[in-house]
Every structure is written in C-alpha cells, then in structure tokens.
VEXTOR-132636 format. One record per residue (C-alpha): y, z, x; residue in three letters. Coordinates in Angstrom, 1 decimal, m for minus. Example, Ala and Ser with C-alpha at 12.3 -4.5 7.8 and 13.67 -1.06 7.14 Angstrom:
   north      up    east    r
    m4.5     7.8    12.3  ALA
    m1.1     7.1    13.7  SER
***
This chain:
   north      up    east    r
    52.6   100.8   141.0  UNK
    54.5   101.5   144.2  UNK
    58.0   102.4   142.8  UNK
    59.5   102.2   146.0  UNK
    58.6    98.5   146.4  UNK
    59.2    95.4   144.6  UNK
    56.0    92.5   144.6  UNK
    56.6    89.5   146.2  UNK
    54.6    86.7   144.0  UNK
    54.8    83.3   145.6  UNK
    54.1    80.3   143.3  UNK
    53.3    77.0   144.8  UNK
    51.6    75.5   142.2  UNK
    53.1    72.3   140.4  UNK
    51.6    72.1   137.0  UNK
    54.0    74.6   135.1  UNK
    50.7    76.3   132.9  UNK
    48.5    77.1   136.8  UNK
    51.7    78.5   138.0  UNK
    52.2    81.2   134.9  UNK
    48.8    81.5   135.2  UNK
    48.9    82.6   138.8  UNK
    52.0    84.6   137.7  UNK
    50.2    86.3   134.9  UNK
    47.3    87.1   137.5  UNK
    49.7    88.7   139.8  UNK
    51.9    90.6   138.1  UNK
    49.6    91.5   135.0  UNK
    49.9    95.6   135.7  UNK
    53.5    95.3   135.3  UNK
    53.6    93.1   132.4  UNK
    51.7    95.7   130.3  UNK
    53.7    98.4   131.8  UNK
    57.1    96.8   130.8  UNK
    55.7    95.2   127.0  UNK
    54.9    99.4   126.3  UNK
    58.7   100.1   127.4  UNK
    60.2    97.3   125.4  UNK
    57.7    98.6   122.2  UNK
    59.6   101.4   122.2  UNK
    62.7   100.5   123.2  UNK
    62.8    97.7   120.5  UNK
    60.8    99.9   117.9  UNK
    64.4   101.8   118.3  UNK
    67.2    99.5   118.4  UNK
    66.0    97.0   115.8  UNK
    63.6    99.9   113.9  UNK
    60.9    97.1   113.0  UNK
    57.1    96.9   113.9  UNK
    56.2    94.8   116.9  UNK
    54.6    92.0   114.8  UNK
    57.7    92.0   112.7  UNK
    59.5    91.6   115.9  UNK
    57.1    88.6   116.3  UNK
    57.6    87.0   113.9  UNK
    61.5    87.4   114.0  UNK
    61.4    86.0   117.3  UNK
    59.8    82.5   116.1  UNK
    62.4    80.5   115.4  UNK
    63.7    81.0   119.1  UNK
    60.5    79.6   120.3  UNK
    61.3    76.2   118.8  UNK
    64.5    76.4   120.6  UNK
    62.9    76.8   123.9  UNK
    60.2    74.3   123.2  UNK
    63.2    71.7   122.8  UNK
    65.2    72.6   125.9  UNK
    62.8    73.1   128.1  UNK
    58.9    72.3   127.1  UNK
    57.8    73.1   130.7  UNK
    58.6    76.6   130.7  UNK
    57.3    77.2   127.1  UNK
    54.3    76.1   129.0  UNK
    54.8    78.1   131.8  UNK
    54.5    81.2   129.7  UNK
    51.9    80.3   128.1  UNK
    50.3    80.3   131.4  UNK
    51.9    83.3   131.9  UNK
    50.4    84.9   128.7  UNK
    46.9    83.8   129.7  UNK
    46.9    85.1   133.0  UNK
    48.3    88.7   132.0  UNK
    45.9    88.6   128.8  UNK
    48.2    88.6   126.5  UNK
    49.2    87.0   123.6  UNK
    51.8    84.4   123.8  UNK
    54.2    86.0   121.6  UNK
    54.3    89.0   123.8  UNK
    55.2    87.8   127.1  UNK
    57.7    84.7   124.7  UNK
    59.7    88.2   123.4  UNK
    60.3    89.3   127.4  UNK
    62.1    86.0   127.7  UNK
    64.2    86.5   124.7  UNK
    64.4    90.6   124.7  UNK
    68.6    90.3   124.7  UNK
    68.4    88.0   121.9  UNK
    66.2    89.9   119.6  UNK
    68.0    93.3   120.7  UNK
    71.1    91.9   119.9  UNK
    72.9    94.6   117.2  UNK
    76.9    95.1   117.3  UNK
    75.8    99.0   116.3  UNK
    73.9    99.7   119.7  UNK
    75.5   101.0   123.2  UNK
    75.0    98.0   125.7  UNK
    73.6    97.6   128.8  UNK
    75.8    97.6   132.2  UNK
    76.3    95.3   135.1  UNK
    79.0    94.6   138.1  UNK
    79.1    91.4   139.7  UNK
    81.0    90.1   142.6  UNK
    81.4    86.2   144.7  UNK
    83.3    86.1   148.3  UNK
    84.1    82.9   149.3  UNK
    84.2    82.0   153.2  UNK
    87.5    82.0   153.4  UNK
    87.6    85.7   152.6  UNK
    84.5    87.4   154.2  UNK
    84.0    88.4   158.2  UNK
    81.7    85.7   159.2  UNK
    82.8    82.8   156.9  UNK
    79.7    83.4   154.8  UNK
    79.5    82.7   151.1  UNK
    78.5    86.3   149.4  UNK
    77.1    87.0   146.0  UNK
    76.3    90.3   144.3  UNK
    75.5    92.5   141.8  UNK
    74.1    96.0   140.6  UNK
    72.4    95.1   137.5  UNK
    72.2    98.2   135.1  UNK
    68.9    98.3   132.8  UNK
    66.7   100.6   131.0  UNK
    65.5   102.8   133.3  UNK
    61.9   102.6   131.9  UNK
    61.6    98.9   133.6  UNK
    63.0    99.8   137.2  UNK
    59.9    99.9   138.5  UNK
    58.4    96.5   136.6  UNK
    60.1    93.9   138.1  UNK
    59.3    91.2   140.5  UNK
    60.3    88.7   143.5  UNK
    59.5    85.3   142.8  UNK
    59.2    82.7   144.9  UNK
    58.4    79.4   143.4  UNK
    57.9    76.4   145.3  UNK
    59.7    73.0   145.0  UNK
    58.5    70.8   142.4  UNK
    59.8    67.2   142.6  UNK
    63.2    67.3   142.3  UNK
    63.9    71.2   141.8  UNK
    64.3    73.0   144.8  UNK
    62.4    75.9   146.2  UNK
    64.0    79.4   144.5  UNK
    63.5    83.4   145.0  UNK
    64.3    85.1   141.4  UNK
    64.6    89.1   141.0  UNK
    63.3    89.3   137.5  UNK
    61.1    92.1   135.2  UNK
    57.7    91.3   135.4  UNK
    56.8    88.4   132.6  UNK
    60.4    86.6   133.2  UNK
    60.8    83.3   134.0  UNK
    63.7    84.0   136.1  UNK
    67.0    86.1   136.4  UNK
    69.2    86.8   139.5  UNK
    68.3    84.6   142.6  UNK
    69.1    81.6   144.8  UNK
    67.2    78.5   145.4  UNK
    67.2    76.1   148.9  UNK
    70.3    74.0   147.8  UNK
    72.3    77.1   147.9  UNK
    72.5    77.3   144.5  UNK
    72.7    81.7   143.6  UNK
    73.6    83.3   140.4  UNK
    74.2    87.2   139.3  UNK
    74.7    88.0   135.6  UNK
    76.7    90.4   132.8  UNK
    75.8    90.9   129.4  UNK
    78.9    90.0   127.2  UNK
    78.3    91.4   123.6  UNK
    80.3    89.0   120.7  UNK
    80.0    88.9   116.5  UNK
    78.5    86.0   116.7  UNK
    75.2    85.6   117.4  UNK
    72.4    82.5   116.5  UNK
    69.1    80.9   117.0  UNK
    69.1    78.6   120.1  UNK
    68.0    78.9   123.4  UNK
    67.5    82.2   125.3  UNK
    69.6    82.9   128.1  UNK
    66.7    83.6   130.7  UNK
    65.7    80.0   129.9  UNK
    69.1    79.2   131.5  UNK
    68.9    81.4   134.1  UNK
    65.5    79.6   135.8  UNK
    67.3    76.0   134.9  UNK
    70.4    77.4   137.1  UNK
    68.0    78.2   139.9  UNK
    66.5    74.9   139.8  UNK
    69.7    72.8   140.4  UNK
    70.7    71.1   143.1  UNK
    73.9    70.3   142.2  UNK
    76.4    73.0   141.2  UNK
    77.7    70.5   138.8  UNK
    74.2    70.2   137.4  UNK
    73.9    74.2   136.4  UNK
    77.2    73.9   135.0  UNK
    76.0    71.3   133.1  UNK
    72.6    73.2   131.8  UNK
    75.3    76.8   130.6  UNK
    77.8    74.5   128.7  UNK
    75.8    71.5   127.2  UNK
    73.1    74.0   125.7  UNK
    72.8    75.8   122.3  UNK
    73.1    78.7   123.6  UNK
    72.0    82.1   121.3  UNK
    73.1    85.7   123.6  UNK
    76.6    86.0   124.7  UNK
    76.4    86.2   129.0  UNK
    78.2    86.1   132.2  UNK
    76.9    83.6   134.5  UNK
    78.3    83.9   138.2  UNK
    77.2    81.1   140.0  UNK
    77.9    80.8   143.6  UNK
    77.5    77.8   145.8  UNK
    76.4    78.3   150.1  UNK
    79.3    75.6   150.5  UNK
    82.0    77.8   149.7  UNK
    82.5    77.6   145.9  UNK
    81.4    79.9   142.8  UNK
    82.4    80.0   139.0  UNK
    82.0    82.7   136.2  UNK
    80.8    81.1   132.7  UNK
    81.5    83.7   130.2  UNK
    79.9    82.4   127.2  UNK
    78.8    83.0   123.7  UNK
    77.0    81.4   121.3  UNK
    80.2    79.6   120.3  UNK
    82.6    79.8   123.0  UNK
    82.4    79.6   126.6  UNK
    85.2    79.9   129.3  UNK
    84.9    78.6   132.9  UNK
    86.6    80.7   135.1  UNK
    87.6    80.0   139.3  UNK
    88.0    82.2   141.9  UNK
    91.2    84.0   142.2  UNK
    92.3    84.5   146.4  UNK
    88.7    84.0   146.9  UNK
    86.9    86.4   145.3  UNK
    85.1    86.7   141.9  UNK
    84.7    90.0   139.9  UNK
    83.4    90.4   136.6  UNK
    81.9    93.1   134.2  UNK
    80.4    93.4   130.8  UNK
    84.0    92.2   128.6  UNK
    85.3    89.0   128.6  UNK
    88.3    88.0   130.9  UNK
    89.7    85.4   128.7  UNK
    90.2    86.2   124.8  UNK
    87.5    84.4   122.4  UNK
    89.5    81.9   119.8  UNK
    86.6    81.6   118.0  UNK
    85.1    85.2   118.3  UNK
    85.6    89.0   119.1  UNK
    84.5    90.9   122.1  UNK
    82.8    94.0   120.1  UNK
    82.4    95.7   123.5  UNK
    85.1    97.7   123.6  UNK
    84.7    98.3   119.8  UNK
    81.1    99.7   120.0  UNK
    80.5   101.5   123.2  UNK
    82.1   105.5   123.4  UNK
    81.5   105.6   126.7  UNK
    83.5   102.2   127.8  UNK
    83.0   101.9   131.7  UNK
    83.5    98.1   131.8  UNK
    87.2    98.1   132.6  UNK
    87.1   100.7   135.4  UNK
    84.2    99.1   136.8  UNK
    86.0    95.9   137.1  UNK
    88.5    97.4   138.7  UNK
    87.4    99.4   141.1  UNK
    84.9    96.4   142.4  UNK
    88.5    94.1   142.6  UNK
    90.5    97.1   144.5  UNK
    87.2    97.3   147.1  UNK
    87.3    93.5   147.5  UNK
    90.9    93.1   147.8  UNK
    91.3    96.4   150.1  UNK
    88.6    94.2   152.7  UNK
    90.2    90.6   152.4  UNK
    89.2    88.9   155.3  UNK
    86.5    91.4   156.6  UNK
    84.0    91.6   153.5  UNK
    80.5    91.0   154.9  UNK
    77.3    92.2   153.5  UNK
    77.9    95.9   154.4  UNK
    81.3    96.2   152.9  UNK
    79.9    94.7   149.6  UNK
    77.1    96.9   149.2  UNK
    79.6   100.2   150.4  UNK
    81.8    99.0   146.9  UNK
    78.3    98.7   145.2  UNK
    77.4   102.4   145.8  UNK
    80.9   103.9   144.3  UNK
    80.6   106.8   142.3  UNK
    84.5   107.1   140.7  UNK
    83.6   108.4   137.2  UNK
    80.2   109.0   137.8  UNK
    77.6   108.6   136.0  UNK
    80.1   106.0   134.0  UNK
    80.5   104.2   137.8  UNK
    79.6   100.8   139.7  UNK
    76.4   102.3   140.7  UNK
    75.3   103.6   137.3  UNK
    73.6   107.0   137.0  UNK
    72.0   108.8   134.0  UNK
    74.2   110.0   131.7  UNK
    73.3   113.7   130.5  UNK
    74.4   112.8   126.7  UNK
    72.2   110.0   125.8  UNK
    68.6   110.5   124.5  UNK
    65.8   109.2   127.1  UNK
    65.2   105.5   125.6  UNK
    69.0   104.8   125.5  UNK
    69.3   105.3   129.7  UNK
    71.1   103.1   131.0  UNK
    71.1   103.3   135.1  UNK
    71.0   100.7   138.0  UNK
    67.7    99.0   138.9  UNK
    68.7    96.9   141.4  UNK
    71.2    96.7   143.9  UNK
    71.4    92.8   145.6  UNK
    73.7    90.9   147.7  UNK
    73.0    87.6   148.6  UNK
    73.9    85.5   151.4  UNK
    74.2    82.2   150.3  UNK
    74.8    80.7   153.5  UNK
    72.4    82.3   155.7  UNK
    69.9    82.2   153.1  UNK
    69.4    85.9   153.2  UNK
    69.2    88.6   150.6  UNK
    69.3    92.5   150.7  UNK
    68.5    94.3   148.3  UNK
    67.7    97.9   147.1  UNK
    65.2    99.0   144.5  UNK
    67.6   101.4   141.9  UNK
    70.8   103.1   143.3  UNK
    72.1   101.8   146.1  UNK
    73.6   105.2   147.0  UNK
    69.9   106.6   147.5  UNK
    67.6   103.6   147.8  UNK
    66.3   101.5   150.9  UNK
    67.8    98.4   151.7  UNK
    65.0    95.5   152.4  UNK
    65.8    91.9   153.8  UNK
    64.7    88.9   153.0  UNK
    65.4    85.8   155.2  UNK
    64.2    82.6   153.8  UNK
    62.9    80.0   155.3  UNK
    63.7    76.5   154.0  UNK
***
C-alpha cells in the first residue's frame, strides 16, 4: 500500500449489494490490513476472542437492519467482495460501539465550521484533524458514490470497509466528527450508520432529522455544515442530545461536551490522564477568533498544524508514554469547502504531510 496516498474508489452502481461488492473488490488489501489492526486493538481493550467479539456485536446488527436495511445490504456486498465474512466487515461499522469501555484512554479529534460571514472569500469552511489509531492511517479510503434517486452524489474519507465518515455530498451537505465518551451506553444503531445517512441528505433539516429521531448506541459530535451558510454541532449520547449554533460565526468542538448531560456524565475528563480536549478547544477558538474575517482554507489548516503541548496538541503526535497499540496520532488532516465544492486534505500530520485537492464536479 502506498502510504503516502489515499485510494479514490468511485461507486456508481445503484443496487446497494453491486456497489459493496465493487467496494469490497476495490479496497479488499486494506480491509484485511485494517480487520488485523482492529484484532488486536480490540483483543486489548475488550480482552475477548474475535468470535466472542462477534457474537457481542449481534444485537447491533438487528439495529442496523431496522434503520437502514440498504446499507446492511451494502455490507454484505462489501463482505463478499473483500472475502470476508459478514460479521467482519459489520464490526468495522460498529468498532466505537463494541470498544466502548469507561476504563480505556479515548481517541482524539478537533473540529471547526466558518460561516461566510467570517471567512476571506465568503466561503462556507469545515474541518477537522481526526486523531486515530495509528495502525489504520494508512487503511482508509475516498469514496465517491454516485446519486441514487433521491440521495445526492457524496465523497466520504473513511477506513477501508466503512460505509461512510467525514465528507460532503452535491447538496452541500458536509460533516466532521468527535468522539464524546458518556456512562451510558446501549444497543441501537451505530454511529457510522448515521454518518452515510447525513451524507445523503439533501436537506439540512433532513440530517438533523436522521441524528435526533434515531436510537442511537455511541455517544458523538456531529458538525454539520451547510454550502448556504449555516452549520450545527449535535453532541449526542445514547440518551441525550444537545443542538448547538454557531457562536459569531464559527463552530469549534473537541472530544467533551459543551453543554452539561441531565441525564448522563461526561466520563472524559474522568478517565483520560492525559486530558488534551480542553486546550485543544481552545487553542482552535483563539486561531479562529484571532482571523475573524480573513479565515480561508490556509489559515484553517495553519490552526490545524499547532503544536502548543505537543504531542497532547491539535495536530496530535505520539506520545512517548503509551504502549504501541494505545497510539493515538492524527490520520487525517481535511478542510472542506462547502461552497466551492473543494476539499484539501493531508494524509497524517498536517505539519509534515502533503496537501492534495480535490475539486468536484457536480
């Protein structure tokens, strides 16, 4: 695999089990490559077998089946085109769900909106370094599925196996994500199940509609941002969920929750030792505010490489004290233009890595 590159797959098939078969096809390397890291990497958070994993992970598939019987069947598809069993390529789509202990460190991510009114060119701006396992940097994927009917065409950053993750479609829906970590955790519907429903909205009230009306299981920050000049966090549990404007035109948000849960506790701050969130958040909201009325896509990704704190900083670095399986670092460094219909990106740091462009054509 080229680790400096990330694969563009482009899937323009409408029946939802040919198009995960294509997908399977396609990205079947990095599939295997990322179900040996997640062995592992579950075999130590959750200290089970894989096939007791499995069959943990059951009940969740009757979830998705409800909500969404299409994408069930797309990874099915998915399953058969990567030769692998079903259940495999099922536990990539719900990997925070069955992760999900209070007792383990958790994962990283900054994310930031600018509304026209705020950036250089009048451009609507989304962003985010999302922090990972460093094990699956090199196993994601660009998709680029086609429109279907009613749901517009989309471009998703995901790992390899994923229905979908951080993107934007041709209505000028996009969406960046946090994981929030809560005490209260259930069966329902996995988050990354939400994330591809997001990306095929056309309305902004419709994703709204697919974060708040749904059973959800995983606690997450959903950023959504809209190419007519609007965006919203959703910080949600499984319980709870808070919607959450834009304050002087700009979003911000890290891995806590803004607004205190009635119904549950934010375990982050209780669980991690080395508790970045806070400064994170607010040294993305200092960069923002310092460049009100001059952020463009250059500015953003300037805020998205700094190193305050390091390796504790926006753009995430190994940190010398953790064993090799608990690494958590940034994978990916995006910023979207929702009104141009552009994204740069940058595969890992952004203080090192290459940015790329894509301009989309819709």
């Amino acid at each position: 695999m080229n680790s400096k590159s990330v694969p563009v797959i482009e899937l323009n098939q409408t029946d939802s089990k040919q198009r995960g078969q294509a997908y399977g096809e396609a990205a079947r390397e990095r599939i295997e490559a990322i179900l040996a890291a997640y062995r592992e990497i579950f075999h130590r958070i959750t200290c089970e077998t894989w096939q007791q994993t499995v069959i943990r992970g059951a009940p969740f598939i009757l979830k998705a089946k409800a909500f969404a019987p299409d994408l069930v069947e797309e990874i099915q598809g998915i399953a058969e085109g990567a030769n692998r069993e079903f259940e495999d390529v099922f536990l990539l789509n719900a990997r925070s769900e069955i992760l999900f202990n209070p007792e383990v460190l958790t994962p990283e991510c900054t994310s930031i909106a600018a509304l026209p009114e705020v950036t250089k060119n009048d451009d609507m701006l989304l962003a985010q370094n999302w922090d990972w396992y460093k094990e699956v940097l090199n196993c994601q994927v660009i998709l680029k599925i086609g429109r279907r009917e009613e749901k517009p065409s989309m471009v998703t950053f995901t790992e390899a196996g994923q229905l979908a993750k951080i993107g934007m479609n041709a209505a000028g829906i996009g969406l960046v994500v946090n994981n929030l970590i809560s005490d209260q955790p259930r069966v329902g519907v996995p988050w990354i199940f939400l994330t591809r429903r997001i990306l095929e909205s056309s309305h902004l009230a419709q994703a709204l509609g697919y974060v708040l009306n749904t059973p959800r299981a995983h606690s997450i920050n959903f950023l959504i941002g809209f190419a007519d000049g609007e965006a919203v966090n959703l910080e949600t549990s499984p319980v709870e969920e808070h919607v959450l404007w834009p304050e002087n035109g700009i979003c911000v948000h890290t891995n806590h929750y803004l607004v205190p849960g009635k119904n549950f506790r934010d375990l982050k701050s209780l669980r991690n030792p080395y508790l970045s969130t806070y400064l994170r958040c607010r040294r993305a909201q200092k960069g923002m505010i310092e460049l009100m009325g001059g952020i463009d896509v250059d500015a953003i990704q300037n805020i998205l490489k700094d190193h305050m704190d390091k390796p504790f900083s926006v753009c995430a670095h190994q940190n010398p004290a953790v064993e090799q399986l608990e690494q958590i670092v940034t994978c990916l460094s995006i910023v979207m233009n929702l009104t141009r219909r552009q994204i740069h990106y940058t595969l890992g740091n952004p203080c090192r890595g290459e940015v790329q462009k894509l301009d989309l054509e819709w």
